[in-house]
C-alpha positions in Angstrom: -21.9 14.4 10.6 -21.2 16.5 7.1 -20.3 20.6 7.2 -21.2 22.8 4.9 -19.1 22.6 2.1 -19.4 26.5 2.0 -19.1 27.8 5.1 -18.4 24.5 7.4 -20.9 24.9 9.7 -21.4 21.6 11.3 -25.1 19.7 10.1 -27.4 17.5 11.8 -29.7 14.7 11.3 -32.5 17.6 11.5 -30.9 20.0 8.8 -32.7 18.2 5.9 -32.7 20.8 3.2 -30.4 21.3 0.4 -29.6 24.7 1.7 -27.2 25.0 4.3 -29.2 26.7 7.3 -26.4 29.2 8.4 -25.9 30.6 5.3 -28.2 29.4 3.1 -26.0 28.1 -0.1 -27.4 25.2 -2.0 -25.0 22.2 -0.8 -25.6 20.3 -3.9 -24.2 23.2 -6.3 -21.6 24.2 -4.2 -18.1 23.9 -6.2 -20.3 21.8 -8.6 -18.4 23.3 -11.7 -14.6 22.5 -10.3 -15.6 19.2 -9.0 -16.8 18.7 -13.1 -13.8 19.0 -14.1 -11.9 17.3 -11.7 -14.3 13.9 -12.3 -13.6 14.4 -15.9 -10.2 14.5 -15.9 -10.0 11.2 -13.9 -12.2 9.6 -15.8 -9.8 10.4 -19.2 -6.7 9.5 -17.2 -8.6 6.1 -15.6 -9.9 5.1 -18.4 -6.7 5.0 -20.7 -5.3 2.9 -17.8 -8.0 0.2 -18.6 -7.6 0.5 -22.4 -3.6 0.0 -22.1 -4.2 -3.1 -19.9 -6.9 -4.3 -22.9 -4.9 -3.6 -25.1 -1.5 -5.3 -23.7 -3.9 -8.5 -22.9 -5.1 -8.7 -26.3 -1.6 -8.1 -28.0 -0.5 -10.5 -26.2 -2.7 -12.9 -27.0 -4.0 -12.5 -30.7 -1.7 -9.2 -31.2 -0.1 -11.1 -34.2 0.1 -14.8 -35.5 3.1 -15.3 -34.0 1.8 -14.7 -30.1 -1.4 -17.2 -31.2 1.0 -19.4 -32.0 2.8 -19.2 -28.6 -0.2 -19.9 -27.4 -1.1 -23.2 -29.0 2.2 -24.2 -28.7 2.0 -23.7 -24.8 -0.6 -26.8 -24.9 1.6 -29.0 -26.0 4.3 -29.9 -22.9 1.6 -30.6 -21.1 -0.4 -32.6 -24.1 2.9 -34.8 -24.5 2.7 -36.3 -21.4 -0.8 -37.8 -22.2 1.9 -40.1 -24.1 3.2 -42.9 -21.5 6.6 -43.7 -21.2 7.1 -47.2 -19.7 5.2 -47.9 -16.4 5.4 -49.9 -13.4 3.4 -52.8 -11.4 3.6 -53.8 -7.9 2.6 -57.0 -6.9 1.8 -58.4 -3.6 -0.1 -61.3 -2.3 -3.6 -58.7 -1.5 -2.5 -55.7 -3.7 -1.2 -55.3 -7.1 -1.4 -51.6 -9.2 -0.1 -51.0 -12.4 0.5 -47.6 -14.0 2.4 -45.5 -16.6 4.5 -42.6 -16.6 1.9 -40.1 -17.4 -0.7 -37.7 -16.5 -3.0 -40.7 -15.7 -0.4 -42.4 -14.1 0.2 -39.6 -12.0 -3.8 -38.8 -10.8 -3.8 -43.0 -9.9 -0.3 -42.2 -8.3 -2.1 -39.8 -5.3 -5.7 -41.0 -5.3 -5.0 -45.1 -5.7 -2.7 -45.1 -2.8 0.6 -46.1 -4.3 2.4 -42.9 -3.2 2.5 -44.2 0.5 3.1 -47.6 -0.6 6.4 -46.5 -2.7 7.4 -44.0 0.1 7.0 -46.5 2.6 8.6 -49.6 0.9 11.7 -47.5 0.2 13.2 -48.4 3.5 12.8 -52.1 2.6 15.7 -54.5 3.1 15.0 -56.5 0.3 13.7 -53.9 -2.7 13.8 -50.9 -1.2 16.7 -50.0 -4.0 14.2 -50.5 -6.9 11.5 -48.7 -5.1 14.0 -45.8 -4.3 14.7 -45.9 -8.2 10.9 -45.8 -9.0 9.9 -42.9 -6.5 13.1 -40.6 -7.7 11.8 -41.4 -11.8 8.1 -40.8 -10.3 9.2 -37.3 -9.0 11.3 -36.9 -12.0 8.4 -37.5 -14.1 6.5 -35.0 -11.5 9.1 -32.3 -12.2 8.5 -32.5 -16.1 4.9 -32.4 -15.5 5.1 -29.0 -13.0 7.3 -27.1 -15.4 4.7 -28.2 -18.0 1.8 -26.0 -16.0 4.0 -23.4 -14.9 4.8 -22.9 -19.1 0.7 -22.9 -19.8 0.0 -20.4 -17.0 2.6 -18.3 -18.1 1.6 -18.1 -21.4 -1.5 -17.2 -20.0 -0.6 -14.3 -17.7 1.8 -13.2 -20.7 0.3 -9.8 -20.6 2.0 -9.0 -17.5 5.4 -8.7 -18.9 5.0 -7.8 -22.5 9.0 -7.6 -22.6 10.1 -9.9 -19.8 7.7 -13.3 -20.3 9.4 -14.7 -23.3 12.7 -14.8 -21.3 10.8 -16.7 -18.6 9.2 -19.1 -20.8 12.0 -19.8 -22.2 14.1 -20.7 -19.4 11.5 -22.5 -17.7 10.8 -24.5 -21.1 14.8 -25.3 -20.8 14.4 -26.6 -17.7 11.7 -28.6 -18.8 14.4 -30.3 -21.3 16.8 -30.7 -18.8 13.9 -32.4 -16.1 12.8 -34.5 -19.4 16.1 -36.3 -20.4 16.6 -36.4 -16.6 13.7 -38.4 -16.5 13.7 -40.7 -19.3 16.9 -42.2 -18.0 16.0 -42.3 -14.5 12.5 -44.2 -15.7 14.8 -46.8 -18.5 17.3 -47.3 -15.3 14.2 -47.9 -13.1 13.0 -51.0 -15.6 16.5 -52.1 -15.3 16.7 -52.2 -12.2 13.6 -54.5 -11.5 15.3 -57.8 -12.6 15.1 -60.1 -9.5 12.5 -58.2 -8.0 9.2 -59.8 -7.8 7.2 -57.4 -5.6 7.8 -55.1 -8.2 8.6 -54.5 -12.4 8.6 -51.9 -15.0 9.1 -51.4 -18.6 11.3 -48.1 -20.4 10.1 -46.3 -23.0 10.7 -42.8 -25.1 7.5 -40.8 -24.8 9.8 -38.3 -23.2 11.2 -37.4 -26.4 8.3 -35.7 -27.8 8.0 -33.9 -24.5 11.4 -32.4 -25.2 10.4 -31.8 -28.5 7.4 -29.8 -27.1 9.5 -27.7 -25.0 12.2 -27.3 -27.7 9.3 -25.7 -29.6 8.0 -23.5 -27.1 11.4 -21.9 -26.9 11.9 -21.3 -30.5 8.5 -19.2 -30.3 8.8 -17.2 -27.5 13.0 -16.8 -28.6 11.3 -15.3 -32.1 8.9 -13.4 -30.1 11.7 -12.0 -28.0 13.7 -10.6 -30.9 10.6 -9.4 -32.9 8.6 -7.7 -29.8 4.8 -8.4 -29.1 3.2 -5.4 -31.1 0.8 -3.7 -29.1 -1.2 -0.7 -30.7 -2.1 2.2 -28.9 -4.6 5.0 -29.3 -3.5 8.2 -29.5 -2.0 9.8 -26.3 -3.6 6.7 -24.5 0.3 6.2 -23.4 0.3 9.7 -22.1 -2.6 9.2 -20.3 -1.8 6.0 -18.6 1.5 7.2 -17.8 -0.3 10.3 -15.7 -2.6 7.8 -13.6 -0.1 5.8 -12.6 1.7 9.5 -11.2 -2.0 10.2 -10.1 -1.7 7.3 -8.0 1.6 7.7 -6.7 0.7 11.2 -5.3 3.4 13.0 -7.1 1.2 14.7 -9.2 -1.9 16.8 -8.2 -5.4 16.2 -10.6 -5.8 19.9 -10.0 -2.4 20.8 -11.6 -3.2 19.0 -14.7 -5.6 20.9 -17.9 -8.8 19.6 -19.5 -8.2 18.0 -21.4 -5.5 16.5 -19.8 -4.0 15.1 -23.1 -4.5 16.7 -26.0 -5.1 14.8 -28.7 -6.9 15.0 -32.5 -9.9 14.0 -30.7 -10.3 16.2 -28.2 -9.1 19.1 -30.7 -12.2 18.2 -32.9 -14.6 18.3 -30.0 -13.1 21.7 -28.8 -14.1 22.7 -32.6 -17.3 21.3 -32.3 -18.2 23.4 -29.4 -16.4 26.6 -30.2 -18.6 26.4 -33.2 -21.8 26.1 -31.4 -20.9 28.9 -29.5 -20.6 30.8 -32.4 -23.6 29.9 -34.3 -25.6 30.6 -30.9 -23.8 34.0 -30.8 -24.8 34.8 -34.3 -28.4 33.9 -33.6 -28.8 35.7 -30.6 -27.0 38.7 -32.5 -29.5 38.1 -35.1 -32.7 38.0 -33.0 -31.5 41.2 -31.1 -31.5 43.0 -34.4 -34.8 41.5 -35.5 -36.4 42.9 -32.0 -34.6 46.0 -32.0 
């Protein structure tokens, strides 16, 4: 059970009251003024840590044109593979398949069965060469696609690195290159390789080009971004503020250590006016009425 907050003696399930039954202080006032003060202060420094986050999010989104340009430009790896670039068709005396090297091709390549059927015809004596070609451009081709997503979500998730991100994306989006050309000749040497195979044939093709094109241009945003910054505004000791939560937090700093407000700012100054002029316009009046009565 609860103790007074007064005196500490220990309450029951019968001690019902407000009033603490040993000594009789109201429990509900007790320390009521401190424990203000101390709820207000948190809320100042809490709430500057939720509008730095806003704001960071929304810099980093639609801070500038630049960063909404980053952003459509993040679309388009994964928009370029829509674009086939040659395919492949197995053809067997119960089962044939045909597919391309792109996103579609990929979704028929796990849920129409042809993964197992590559993997497992790998190990065949008489074209298990071309299938080994055709699973390594498949996984190639996979590779591109990955690096594609991992581009889009960081884009989206931007805000968590204001500085760092653009490097990220930017390696990642080189990678994407490399895993691009990588594929585009493993897929052309794939087709190649199909003459004299009759279980099995592909075509090349250069859809892979725009792909690198895409991630060339993801680069040269987030490289621009990286040398200009992401501008993020913020408020008026908001910084500050944030800055003391996170000590908050920590524990290296105590809430009742710190003044109120805990930031001063033009703001606060004005309401501090505010009130010091009430004050004195209720002093006045009262000075006023005492004369009148006396």
């Amino acid at each position: 059970m609860a103790n007074c907050p007064n005196c500490g003696k220990k309450l029951t399930l019968a001690n019902l009251s407000q009033f603490c039954p040993e000594c009789g202080v109201n429990m509900r006032f007790v320390n009521f003024e401190e424990n203000f003060f101390r709820e207000a202060k948190y809320a100042e420094l809490s709430q500057a840590g939720i509008k730095v986050k806003f704001r960071r999010f929304k810099a980093a989104f639609v801070g500038s044109k630049l960063t909404i340009v980053r952003l459509c430009v993040s679309l388009l790896p994964i928009l370029s593979l829509l674009i086939p670039t040659g395919g492949y068709t197995i053809k067997l005396p119960f089962y044939e398949s045909s597919a391309g090297f792109g996103v579609m091709g990929l979704v028929s390549l796990f849920t129409g069965g042809d993964l197992g059927y590559i993997l497992g015809m790998t190990g065949s004596d008489f074209s298990g060469g071309t299938f080994t070609w055709l699973r390594t451009a498949l996984f190639s081709f996979l590779a591109v696609a990955g690096i594609a997503v991992f581009v889009l979500l960081a884009t989206i998730l931007c805000f968590l690195s204001i500085k760092n991100m653009q490097k990220i994306i930017s390696a990642f989006s080189f990678a994407g290159i490399a895993a691009a050309i990588a594929a585009l000749v493993l897929i052309n040497v794939f087709a190649s390789k199909c003459s004299g195979t009759p279980v099995v044939s592909g075509s090349g093709g250069f859809g892979l080009i725009v792909s690198i094109a895409a991630f060339a241009a993801v680069i040269a945003v987030n490289m621009i971004l990286d040398k200009k910054g992401v501008p993020v505004e913020y408020g008026e000791g908001m910084e500050e503020r944030a800055r003391l939560f996170k000590e908050l937090k920590a524990g290296r700093i105590d809430l009742d250590s710190l003044p109120q407000p805990v930031v001063e700012t033009s703001e606060t100054r004005k309401i501090d006016e505010e009130i010091a002029q009430e004050k004195e316009d209720y002093r006045k009046a009262h000075e006023k009425e005492a004369g009148n009565n006396g």
